[in-house]
C-alpha positions as a printed NumPy array, in Angstrom:
array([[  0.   ,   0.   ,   0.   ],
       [  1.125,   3.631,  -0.921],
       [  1.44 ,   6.242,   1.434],
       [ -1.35 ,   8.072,  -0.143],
       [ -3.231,   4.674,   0.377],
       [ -2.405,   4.566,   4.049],
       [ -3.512,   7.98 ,   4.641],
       [ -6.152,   7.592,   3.043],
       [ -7.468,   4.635,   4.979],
       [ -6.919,   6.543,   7.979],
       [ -8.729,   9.472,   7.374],
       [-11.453,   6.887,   6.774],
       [-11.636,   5.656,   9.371],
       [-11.501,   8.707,  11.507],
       [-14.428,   9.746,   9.188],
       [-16.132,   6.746,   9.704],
       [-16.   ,   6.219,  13.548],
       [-17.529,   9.745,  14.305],
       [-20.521,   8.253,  16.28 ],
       [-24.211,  10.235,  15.272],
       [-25.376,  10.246,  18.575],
       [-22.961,  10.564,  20.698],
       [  0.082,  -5.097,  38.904],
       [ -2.036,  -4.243,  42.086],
       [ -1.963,  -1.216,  44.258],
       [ -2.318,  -2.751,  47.604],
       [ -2.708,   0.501,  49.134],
       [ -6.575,   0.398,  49.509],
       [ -8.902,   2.392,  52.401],
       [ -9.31 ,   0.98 ,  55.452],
       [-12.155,   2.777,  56.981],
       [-14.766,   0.269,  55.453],
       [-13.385,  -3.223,  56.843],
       [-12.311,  -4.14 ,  59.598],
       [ -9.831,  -6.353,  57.638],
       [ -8.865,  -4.279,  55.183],
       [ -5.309,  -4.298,  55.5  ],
       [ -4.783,  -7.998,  56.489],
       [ -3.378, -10.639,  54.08 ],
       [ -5.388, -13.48 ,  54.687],
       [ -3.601, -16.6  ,  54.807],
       [ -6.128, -19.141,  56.413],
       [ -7.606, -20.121,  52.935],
       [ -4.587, -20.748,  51.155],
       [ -2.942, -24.726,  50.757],
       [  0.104, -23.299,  51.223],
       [  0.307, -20.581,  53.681],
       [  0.536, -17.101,  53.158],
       [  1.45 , -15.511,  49.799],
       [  2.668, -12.431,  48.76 ],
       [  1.197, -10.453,  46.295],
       [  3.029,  -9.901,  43.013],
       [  5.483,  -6.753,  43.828],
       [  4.793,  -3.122,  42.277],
       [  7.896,  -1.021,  41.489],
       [  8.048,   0.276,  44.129],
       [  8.988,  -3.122,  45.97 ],
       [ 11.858,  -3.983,  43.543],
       [ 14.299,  -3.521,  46.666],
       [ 12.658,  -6.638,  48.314],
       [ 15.01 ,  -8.576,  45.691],
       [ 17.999,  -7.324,  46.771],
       [ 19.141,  -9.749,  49.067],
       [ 19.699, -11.47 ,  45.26 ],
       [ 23.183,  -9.311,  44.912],
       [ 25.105,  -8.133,  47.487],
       [ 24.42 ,  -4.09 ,  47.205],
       [ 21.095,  -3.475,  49.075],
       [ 21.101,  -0.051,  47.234],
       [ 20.83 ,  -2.167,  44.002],
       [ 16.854,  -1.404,  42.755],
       [ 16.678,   2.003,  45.303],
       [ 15.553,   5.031,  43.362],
       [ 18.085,   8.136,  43.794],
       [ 15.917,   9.457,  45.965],
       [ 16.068,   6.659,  48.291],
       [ 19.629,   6.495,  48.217],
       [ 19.789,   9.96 ,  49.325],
       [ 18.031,   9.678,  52.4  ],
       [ 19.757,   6.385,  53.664],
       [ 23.19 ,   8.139,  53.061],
       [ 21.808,  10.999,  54.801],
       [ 20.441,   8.661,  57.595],
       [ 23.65 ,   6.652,  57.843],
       [ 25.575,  10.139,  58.499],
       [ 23.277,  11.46 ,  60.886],
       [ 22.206,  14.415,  58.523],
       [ 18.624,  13.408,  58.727],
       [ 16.405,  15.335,  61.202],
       [ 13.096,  14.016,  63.125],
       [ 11.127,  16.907,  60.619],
       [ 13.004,  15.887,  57.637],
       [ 11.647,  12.137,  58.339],
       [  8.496,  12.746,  58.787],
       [  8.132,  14.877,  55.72 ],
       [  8.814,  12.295,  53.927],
       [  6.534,   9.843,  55.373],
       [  3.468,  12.48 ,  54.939],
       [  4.307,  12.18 ,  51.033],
       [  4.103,   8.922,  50.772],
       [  1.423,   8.383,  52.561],
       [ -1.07 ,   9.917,  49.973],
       [ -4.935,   9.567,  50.517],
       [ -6.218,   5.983,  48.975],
       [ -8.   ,   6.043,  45.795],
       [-11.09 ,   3.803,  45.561],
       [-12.669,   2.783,  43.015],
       [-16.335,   2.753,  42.272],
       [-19.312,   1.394,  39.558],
       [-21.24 ,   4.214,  38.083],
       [-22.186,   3.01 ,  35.001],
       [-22.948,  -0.029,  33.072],
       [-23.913,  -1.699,  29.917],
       [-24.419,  -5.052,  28.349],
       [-25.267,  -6.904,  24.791],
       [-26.589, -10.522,  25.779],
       [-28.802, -13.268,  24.408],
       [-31.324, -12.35 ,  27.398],
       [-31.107,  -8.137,  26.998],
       [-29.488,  -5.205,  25.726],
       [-29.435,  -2.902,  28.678],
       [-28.814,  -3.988,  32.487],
       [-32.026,  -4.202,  34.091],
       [-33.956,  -6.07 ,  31.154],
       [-30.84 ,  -8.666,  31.601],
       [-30.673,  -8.922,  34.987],
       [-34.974,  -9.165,  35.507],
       [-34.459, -12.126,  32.78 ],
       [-32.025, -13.908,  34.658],
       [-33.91 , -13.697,  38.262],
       [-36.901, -15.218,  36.201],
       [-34.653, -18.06 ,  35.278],
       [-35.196, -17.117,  31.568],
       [-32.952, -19.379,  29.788],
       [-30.994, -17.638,  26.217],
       [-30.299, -20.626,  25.099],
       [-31.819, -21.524,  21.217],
       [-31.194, -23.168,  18.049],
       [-28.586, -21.464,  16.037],
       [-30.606, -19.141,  13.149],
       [-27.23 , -17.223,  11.676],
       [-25.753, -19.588,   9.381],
       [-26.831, -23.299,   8.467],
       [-24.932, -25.713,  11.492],
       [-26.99 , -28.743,  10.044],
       [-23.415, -30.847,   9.932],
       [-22.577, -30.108,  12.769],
       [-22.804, -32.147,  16.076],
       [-23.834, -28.76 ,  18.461],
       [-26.485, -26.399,  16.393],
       [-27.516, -24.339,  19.605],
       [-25.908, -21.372,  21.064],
       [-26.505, -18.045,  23.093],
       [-27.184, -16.2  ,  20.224],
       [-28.379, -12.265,  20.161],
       [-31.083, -12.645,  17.355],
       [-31.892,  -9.159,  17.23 ],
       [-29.346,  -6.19 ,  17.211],
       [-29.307,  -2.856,  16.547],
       [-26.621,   0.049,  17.423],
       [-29.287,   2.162,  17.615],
       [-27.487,   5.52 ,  15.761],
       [-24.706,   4.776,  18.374],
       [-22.374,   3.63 ,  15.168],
       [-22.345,   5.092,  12.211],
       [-23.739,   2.772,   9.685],
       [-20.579,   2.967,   7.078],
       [-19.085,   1.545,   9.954],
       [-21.652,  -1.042,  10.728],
       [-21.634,  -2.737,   7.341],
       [-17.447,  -3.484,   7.526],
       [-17.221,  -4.04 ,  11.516],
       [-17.296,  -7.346,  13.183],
       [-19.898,  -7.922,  15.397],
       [-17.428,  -8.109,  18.486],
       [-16.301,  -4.56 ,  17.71 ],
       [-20.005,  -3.448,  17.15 ],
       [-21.171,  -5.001,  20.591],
       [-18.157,  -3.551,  22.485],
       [-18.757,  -0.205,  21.028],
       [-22.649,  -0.421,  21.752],
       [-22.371,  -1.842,  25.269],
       [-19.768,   1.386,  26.255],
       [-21.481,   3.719,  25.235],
       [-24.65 ,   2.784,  27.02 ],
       [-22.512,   2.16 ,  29.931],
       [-21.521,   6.435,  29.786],
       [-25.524,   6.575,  29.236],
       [-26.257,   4.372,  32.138],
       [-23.632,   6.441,  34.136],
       [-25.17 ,  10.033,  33.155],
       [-21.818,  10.954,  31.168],
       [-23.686,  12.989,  28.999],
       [-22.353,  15.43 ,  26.327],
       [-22.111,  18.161,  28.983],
       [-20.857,  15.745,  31.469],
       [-18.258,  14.685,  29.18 ],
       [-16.853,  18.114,  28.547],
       [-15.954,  18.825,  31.95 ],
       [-13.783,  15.516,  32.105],
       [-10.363,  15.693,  32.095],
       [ -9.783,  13.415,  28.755],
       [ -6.191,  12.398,  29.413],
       [ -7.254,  10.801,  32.575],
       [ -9.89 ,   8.549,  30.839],
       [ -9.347,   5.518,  28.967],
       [-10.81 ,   2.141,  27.854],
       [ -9.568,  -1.206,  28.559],
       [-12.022,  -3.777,  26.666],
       [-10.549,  -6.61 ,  25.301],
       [-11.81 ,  -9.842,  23.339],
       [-10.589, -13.381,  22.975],
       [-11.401, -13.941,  19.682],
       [-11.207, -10.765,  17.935],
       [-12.818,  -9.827,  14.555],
       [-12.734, -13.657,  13.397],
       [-15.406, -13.032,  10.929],
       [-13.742, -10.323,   9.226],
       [-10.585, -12.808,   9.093],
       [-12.684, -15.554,   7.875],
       [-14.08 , -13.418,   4.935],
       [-11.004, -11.765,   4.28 ],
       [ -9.719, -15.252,   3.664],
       [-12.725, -16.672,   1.774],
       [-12.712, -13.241,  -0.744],
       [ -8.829, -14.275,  -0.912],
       [ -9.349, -17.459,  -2.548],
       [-11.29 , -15.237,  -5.522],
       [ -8.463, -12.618,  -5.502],
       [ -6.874,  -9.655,  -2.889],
       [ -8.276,  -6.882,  -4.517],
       [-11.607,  -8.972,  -2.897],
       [-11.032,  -8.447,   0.452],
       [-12.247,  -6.19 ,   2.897],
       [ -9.552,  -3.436,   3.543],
       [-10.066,  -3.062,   6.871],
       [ -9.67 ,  -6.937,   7.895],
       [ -6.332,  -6.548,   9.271],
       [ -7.224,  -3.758,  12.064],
       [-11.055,  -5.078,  12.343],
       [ -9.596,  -8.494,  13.122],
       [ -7.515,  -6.897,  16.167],
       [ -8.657,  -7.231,  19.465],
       [ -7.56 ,  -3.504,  20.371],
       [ -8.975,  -1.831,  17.728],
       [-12.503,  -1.869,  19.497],
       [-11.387,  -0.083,  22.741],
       [ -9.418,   2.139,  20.488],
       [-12.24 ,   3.156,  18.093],
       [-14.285,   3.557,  21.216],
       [-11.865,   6.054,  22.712],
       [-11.504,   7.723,  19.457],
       [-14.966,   8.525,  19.044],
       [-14.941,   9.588,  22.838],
       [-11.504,  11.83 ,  22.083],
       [-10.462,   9.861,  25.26 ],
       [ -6.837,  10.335,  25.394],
       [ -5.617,   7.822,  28.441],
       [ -4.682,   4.509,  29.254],
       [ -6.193,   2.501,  25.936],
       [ -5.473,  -1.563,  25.176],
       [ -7.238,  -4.733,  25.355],
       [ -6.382,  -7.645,  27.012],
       [ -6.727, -11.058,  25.832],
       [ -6.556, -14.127,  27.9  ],
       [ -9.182, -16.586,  26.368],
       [-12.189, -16.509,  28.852],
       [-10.653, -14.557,  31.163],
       [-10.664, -11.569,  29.559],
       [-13.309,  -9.718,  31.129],
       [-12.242, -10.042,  34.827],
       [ -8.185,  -9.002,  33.433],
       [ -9.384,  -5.78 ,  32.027],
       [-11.641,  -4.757,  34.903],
       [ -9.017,  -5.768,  37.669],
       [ -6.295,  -3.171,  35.184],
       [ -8.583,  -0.784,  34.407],
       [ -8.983,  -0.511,  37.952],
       [ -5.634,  -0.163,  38.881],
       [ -4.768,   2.639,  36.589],
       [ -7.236,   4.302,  38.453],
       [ -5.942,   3.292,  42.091],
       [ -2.069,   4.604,  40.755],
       [ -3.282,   8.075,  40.01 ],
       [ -3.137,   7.476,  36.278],
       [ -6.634,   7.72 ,  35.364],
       [ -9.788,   9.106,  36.567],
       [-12.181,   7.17 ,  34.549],
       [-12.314,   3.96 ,  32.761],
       [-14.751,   1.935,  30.268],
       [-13.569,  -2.047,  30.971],
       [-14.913,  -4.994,  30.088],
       [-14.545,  -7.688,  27.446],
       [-16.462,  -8.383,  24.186],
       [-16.854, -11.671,  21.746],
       [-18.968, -12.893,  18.703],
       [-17.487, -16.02 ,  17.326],
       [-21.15 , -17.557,  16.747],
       [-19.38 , -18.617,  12.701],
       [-18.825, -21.987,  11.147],
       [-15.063, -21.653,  12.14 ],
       [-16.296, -20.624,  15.263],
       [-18.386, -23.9  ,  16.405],
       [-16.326, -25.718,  14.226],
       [-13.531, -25.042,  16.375],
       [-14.758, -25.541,  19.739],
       [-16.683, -28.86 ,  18.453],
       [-13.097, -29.896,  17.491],
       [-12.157, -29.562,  20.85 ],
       [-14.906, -31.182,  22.298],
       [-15.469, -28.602,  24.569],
       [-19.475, -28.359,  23.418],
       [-22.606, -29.403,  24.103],
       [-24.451, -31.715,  21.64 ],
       [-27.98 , -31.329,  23.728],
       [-29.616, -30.058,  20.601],
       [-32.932, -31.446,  21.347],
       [-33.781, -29.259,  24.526],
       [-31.144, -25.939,  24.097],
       [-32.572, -24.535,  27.337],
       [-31.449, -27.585,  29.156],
       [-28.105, -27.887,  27.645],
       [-25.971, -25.76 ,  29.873],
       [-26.568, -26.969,  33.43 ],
       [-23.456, -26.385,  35.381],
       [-22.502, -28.714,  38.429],
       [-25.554, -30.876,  37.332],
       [-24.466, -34.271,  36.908],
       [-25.924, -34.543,  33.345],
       [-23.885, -31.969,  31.754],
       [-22.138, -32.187,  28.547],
       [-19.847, -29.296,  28.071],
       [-20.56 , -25.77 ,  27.517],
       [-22.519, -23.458,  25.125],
       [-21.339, -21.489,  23.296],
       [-22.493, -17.574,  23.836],
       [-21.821, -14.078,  22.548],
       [-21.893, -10.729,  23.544],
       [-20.01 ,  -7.877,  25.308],
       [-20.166,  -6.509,  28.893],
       [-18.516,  -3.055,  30.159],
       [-18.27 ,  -1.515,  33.274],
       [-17.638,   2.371,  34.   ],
       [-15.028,   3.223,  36.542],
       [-15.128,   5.917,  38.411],
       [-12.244,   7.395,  41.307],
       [-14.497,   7.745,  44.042],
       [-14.116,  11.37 ,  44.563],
       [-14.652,  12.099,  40.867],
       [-17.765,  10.34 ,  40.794],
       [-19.301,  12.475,  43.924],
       [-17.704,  15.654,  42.319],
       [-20.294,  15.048,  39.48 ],
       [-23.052,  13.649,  41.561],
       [-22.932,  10.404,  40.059],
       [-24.889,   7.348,  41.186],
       [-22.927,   4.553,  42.671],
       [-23.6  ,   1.216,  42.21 ],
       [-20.963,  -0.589,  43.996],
       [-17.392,  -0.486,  45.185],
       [-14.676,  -2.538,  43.09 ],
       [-12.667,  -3.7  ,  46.2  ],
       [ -9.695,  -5.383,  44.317],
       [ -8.765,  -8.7  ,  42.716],
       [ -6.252, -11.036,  41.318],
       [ -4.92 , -13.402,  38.828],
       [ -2.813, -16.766,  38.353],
       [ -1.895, -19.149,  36.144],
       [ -2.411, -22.791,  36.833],
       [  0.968, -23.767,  34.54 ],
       [ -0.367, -27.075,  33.799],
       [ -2.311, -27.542,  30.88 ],
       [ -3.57 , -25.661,  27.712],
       [ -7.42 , -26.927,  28.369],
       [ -7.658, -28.3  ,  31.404],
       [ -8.234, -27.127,  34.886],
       [ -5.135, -28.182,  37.582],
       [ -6.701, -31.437,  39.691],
       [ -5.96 , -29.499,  43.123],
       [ -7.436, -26.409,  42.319],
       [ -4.328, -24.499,  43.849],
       [ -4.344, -22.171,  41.18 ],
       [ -7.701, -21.056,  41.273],
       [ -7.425, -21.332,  45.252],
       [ -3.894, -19.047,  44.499],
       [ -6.253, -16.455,  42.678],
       [ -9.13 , -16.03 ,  45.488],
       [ -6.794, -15.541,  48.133],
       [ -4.879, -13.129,  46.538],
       [ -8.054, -11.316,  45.758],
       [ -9.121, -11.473,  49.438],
       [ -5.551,  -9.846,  50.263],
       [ -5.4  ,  -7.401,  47.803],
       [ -8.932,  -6.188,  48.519],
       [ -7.927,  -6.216,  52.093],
       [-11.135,  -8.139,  53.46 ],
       [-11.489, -11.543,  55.122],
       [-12.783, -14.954,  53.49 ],
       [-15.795, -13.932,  56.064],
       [-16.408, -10.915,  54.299],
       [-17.769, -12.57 ,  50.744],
       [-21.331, -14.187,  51.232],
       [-22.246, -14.77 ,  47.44 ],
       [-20.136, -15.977,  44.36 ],
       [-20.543, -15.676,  40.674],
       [-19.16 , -18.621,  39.644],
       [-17.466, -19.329,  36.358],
       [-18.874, -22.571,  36.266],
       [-19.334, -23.553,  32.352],
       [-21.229, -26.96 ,  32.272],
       [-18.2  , -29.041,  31.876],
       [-17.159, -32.15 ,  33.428],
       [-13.859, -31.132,  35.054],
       [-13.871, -27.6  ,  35.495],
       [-17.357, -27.26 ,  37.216],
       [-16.06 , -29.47 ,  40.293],
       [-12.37 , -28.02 ,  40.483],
       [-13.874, -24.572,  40.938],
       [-16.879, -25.85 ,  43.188],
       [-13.893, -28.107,  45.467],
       [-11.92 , -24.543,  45.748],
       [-14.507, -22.174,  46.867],
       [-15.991, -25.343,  49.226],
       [-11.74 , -25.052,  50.71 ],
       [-11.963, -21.236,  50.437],
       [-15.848, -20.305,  51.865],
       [-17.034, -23.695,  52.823],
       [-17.776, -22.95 ,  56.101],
       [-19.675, -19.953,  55.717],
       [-23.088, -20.981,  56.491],
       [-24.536, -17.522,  54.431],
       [-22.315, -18.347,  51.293],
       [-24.898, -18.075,  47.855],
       [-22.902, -19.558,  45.102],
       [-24.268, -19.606,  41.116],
       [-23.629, -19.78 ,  37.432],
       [-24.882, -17.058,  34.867],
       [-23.658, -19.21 ,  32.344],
       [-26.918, -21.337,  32.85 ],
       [-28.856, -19.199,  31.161],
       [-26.878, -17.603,  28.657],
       [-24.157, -19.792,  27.733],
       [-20.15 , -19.214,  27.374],
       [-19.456, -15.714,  26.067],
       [-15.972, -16.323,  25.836],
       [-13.632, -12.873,  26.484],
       [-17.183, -11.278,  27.261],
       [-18.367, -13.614,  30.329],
       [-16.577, -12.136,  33.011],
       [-17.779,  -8.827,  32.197],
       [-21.228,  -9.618,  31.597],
       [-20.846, -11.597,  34.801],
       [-19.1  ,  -8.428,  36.457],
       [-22.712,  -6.702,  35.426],
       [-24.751,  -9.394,  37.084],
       [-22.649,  -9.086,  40.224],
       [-23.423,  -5.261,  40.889],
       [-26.873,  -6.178,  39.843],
       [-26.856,  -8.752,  42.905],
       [-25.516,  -6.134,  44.764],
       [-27.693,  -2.706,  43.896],
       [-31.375,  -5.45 ,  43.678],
       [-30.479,  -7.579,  46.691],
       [-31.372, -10.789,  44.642],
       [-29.413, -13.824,  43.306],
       [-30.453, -15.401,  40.342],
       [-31.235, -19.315,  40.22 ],
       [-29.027, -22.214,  38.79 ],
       [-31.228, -23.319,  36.534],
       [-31.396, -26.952,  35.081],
       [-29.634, -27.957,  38.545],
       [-31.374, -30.716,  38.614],
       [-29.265, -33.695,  39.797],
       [-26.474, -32.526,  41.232],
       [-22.962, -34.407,  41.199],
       [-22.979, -36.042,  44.199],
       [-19.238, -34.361,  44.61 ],
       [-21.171, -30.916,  45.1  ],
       [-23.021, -29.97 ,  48.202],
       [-26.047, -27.844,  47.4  ],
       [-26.109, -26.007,  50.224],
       [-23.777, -23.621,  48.654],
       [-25.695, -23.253,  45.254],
       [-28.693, -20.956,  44.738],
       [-31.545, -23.389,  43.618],
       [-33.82 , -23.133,  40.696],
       [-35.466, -19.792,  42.064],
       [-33.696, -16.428,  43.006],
       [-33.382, -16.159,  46.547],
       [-33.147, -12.677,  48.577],
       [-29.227, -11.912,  49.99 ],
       [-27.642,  -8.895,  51.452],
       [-24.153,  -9.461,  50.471],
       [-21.72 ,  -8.028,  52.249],
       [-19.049,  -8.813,  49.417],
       [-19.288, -10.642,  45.759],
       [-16.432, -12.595,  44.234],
       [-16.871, -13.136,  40.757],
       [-14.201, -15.655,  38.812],
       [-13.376, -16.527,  35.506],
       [-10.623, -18.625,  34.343],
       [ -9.21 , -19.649,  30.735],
       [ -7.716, -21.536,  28.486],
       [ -3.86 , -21.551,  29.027],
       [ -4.528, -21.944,  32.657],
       [ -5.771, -18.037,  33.13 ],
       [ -7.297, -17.52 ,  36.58 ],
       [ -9.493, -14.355,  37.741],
       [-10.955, -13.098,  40.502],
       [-12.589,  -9.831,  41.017],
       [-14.464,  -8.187,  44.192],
       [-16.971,  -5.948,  44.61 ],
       [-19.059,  -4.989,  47.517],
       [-21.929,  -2.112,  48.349],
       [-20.515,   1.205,  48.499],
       [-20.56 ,   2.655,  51.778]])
């Protein structure tokens, strides 16, 4: 391509995307738990752990060389020399302890917005899934006949509403179109509006959405119009087939000029980009951020893939059954699609503006099992590993959480690994609520942990749980009195965990509680 071609393409795109409507800070407050600055060590296998160092802890690997000066900033180095010689006063020392002990910056939900099987905005989702309202149908997009699964969650009607321009709408995959839909109804759900917007500070706003599949459609055309010739294809598959270009048209429509990436850690994806989007804002380096994950892989390559693993469901002759997690006639997962973001507020922004608040996002955490691309580690310490650094680096006790959003798919293995390490974790919690969105609207892939993030503030702001449905015969490895049954039942939670792990051994937790 020519310069002139490049540019051109750009300017495009800029064009196009005008919209016609519109690792852990453990430094967290302590005024709201009693706990809040305790690491918890009674849940893990193997004692206490510590959580993953910032920069600022580099020193604590200096007993490695033989300088303990080796990783201190200069301005560290300073004041031990100073120290050492006796040059440092009592005033001069506590100066320095008043600056770096800076206020804590919590983080809070004000806004939120969703793209599912069961609803397009948050309260016609969430009233769906307290009815036990199962998204769960036979696949309508493209003929599946051959195949062994033919159901899915699948959004059968979707609209951006004027909130993409529809040049864009005709070349963007449908992950791209969700993700940009779902953020900004979350600003709409949050009362950003245009006047709103133009007293933010836009270099202290960003968006952190990422996908796990990307724009796989816009790949799989690109290759099908390359088997007739190049000048075929689409000539915006390559960045429409990225799974950052979403977040950064979003933020490019917005003029949002801060932290902006995606993350992309197979089903994980949603809990990694809330838990770093959060972050940012703890560190000081954003005020504001749209986070969440988004996927729409609902294509012959698609199923054909995950049949291929054998990861699927083949109960075709009753889809609303077919995803029953921790039942013991489940089959593997279904497939779903969709996209789920969160706005992120710093708590003293959000007030400034006299913005509602849903719920405080207390911390969380994330580890890798290291043993297997698809399957789940048989003693559960990694997923154990991830909820108790969650607990630590939100600062609360395992007594604190009294309901769970499971990640619980409907498969064999990974249902019981999960349900063995919250039973080690919260077993004997007598008020613990445990349950699985993903009975009623399937797997959404990169997009479940955020859509799951949504249901958990909606737990939270409602005071409901929604049912398991189709738990019908449980394993007999699973003790019900953990699980929500097959109606909604009333809970004041005190604090949610919500999970999500991946393939590649990606583990996720993420807390929230009621903001108070």
């Amino acid at each position: 391509m020519t310069m002139g071609g490049a540019s051109s393409l750009c300017d495009s795109l800029v064009a196009a995307c005008i919209s016609s409507a519109t690792q852990f800070d453990t430094t967290r407050s302590s005024s709201r738990w009693p706990h809040r600055n305790r690491l918890l060590s009674k849940c893990s296998l193997h004692g206490p752990q510590p959580l993953l160092m910032s920069s600022r802890d580099n020193n604590a690997s200096s007993f490695l060389f033989e300088s303990n000066h080796t990783f201190l900033n200069p301005k560290q180095r300073r004041f031990n020399r100073a120290s050492a010689s006796g040059q440092v006063t009592t005033l001069e020392m506590e100066k320095e302890a008043m600056v770096s002990k800076k206020p804590p910056r919590r983080v809070v939900v004000t806004g939120m917005g969703v793209e599912t099987p069961l609803g397009h905005d948050p309260h016609t989702f969430y009233d769906n899934l307290l009815q036990g309202n199962s998204g769960i149908s036979p696949i309508e997009s493209f003929d599946c006949s051959a195949f062994p699964t033919r159901i899915a969650g699948e959004i059968k009607s979707f609209s951006t509403g004027g909130l993409v321009a529809p040049k864009l709408s005709k070349r963007m995959d449908k992950f791209m179109l969700y993700l940009l839909t779902a953020g900004k109804k979350a600003l709409e759900d949050g009362g950003v509006t245009q006047d709103v917007m133009a007293e933010f500070d836009k270099s202290r706003c960003g968006v952190l959405i990422g996908s796990a599949m990307g724009g796989m459609k816009v790949f799989y055309d690109a290759l099908e119009a390359l088997k007739i010739s190049y000048r075929k294809m689409n000539p915006f598959c390559v960045p429409f087939a990225t799974t950052n270009m979403g977040s950064a048209m979003l933020a490019l429509d917005l003029g949002w000029m801060g932290p902006n990436y995606s993350i992309s850690t197979a089903c994980a994806t949603g809990n990694f980009c809330i838990l770093n989007a959060a972050n940012h804002i703890t560190r000081g380096e954003a005020d504001v951020m749209l986070c969440g994950g988004s996927d729409s892989v609902i294509i012959p390559i698609g199923l054909g893939g995950f049949v291929a693993c054998r990861a699927l469901s083949e109960n075709n002759d009753d889809p609303t059954k077919a995803s029953r997690p921790w039942d013991s006639n489940r089959d593997g997962f279904v497939m779903g699609e969709g996209a789920g973001v969160l706005l992120l507020e710093e708590l003293e922004h959000a007030k400034k503006r006299g913005a509602t608040i849903y719920a405080e996002f207390l911390g969380g955490s994330f580890t890798c099992d290291a043993y297997h691309i698809t399957e789940p580690r048989p003693d559960g310490a990694g997923v154990i590993l991830a909820i108790e650094k969650a607990l630590a680096h939100a600062g609360i006790s395992k007594e604190d959480i009294n309901y769970v959003n499971a990640h619980a798919t409907s498969t064999p293995a990974g249902d019981l690994k999960e349900y063995h390490a919250l039973s080690h974790c919260f077993g004997q919690n007598p008020e613990l609520r445990v349950n699985s969105t993903k009975s009623m609207i399937g797997h959404l892939l990169g997009a479940s942990g955020a859509v799951e993030a949504v249901a958990t503030v909606q737990a939270i702001k409602t005071g409901w749980v929604h049912p398991n449905i189709n738990l019908e015969n449980p394993d007999k490895e699973v003790d019900t009195k953990l699980l929500v049954g097959l109606k909604k039942e009333r809970l004041d939670i005190k604090a949610a965990l919500s999970n999500s792990f991946g393939f590649g051994g990606q583990n996720s937790s993420i807390i929230f509680a009621p903001y108070k």
